[in-house]
VEXSE-159056 format. One record per atom (N, C-alpha, C): residue in three letters; atom name; y, x, z. Coordinates in steps of 0.05 Angstrom, whole numbers, plus 5000, padded with zeros to 4 digits. Layout:
! VEXSE-159056
+-----+----+------+------+------+
:  aa : at :    y :    x :    z :
+-----+----+------+------+------+
: ALA : CA :    Y :    X :    Z :
...
+-----+----+------+------+------+
This chain:
! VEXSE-159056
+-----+----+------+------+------+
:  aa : at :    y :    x :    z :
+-----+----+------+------+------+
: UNK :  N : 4680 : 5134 : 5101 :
: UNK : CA : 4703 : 5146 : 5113 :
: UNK :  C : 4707 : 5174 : 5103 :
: UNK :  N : 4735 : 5181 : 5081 :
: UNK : CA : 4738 : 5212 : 5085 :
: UNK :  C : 4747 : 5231 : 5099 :
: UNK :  N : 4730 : 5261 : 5105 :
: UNK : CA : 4754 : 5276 : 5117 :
: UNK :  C : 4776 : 5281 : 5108 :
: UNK :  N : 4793 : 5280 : 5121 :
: UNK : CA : 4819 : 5288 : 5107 :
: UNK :  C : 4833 : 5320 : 5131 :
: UNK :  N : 4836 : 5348 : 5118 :
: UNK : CA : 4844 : 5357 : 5127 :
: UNK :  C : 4882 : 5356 : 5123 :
: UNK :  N : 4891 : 5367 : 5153 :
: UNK : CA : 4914 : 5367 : 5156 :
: UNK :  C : 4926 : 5378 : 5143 :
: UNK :  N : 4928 : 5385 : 5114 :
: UNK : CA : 4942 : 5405 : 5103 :
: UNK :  C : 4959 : 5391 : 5086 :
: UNK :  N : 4984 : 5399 : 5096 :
: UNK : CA : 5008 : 5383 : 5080 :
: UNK :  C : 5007 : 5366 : 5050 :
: UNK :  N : 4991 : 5381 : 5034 :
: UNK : CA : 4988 : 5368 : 5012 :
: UNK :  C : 4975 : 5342 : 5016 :
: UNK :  N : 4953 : 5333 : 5029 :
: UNK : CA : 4941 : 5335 : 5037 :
: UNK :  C : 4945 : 5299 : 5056 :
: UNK :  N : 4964 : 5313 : 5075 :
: UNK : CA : 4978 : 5291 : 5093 :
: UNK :  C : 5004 : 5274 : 5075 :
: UNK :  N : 5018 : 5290 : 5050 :
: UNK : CA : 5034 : 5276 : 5038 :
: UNK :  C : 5023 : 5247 : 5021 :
: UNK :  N : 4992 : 5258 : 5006 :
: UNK : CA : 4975 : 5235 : 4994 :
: UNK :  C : 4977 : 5219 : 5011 :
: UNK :  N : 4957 : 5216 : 5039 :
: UNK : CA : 4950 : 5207 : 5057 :
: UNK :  C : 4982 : 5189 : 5061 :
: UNK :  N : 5002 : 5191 : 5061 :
: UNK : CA : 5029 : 5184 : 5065 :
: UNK :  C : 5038 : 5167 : 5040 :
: UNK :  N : 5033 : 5174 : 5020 :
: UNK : CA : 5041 : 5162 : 4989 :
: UNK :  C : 5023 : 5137 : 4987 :
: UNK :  N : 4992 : 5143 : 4993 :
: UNK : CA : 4968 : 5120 : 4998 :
: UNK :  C : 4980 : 5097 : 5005 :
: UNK :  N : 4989 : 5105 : 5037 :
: UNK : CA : 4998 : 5079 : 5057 :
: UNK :  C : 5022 : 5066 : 5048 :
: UNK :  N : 5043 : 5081 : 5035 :
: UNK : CA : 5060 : 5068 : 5027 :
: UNK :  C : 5060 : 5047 : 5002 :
: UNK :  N : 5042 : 5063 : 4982 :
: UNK : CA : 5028 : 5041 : 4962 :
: UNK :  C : 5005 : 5020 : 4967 :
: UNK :  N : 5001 : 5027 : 4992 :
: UNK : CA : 4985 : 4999 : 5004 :
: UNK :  C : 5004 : 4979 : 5014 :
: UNK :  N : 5017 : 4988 : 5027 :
: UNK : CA : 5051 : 4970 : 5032 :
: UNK :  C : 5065 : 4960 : 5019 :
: UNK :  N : 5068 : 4971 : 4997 :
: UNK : CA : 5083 : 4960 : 4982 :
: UNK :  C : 5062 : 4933 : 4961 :
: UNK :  N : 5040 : 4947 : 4953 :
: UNK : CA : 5020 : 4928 : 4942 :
: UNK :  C : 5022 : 4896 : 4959 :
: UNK :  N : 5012 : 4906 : 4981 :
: UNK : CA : 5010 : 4884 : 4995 :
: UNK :  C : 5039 : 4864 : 4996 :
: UNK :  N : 5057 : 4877 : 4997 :
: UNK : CA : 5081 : 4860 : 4997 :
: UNK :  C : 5090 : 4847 : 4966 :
: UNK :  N : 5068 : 4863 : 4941 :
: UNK : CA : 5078 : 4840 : 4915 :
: UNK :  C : 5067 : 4824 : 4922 :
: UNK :  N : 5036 : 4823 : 4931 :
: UNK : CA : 5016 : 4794 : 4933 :
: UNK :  C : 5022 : 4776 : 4949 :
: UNK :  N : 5036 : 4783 : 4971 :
: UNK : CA : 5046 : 4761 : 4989 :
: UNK :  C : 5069 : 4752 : 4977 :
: UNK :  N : 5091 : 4769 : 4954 :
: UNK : CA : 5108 : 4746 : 4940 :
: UNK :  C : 5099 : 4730 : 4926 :
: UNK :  N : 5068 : 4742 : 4907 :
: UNK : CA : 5070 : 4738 : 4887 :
: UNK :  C : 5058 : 4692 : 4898 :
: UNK :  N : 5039 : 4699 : 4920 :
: UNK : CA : 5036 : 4681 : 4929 :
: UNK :  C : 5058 : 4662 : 4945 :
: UNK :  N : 5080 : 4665 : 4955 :
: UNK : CA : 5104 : 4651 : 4960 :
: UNK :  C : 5107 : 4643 : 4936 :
: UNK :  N : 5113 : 4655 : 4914 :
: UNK : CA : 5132 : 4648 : 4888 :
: UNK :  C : 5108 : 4619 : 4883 :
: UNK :  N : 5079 : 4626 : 4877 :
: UNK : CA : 5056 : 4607 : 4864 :
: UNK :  C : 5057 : 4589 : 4879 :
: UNK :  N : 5068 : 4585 : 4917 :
: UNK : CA : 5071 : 4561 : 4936 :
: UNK :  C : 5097 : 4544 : 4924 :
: UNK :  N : 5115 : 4561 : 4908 :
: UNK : CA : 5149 : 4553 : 4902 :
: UNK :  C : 5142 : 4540 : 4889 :
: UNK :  N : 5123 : 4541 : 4857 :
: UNK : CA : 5124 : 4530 : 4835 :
: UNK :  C : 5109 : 4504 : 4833 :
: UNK :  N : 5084 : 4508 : 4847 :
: UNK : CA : 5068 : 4490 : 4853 :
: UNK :  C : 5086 : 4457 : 4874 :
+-----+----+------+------+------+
């Protein structure tokens, strides 16, 4: 687990992170719809 201090720079990563975890997560769940489509 890291500390993460509150310092805007800081909290924006911490913000950029989650969003590219979100978004990641949402190719793999197409990418797996699309591999249910073809199959």
């Amino acid at each position: 687990m890291k500390l993460t201090y509150m310092t805007p720079g800081n909290y924006e990563k911490q913000h950029y992170d989650q969003l590219t975890l979100l978004l990641i997560q949402r190719v793999l769940t197409g990418l797996e719809t699309v591999c249910e489509l073809v199959t």
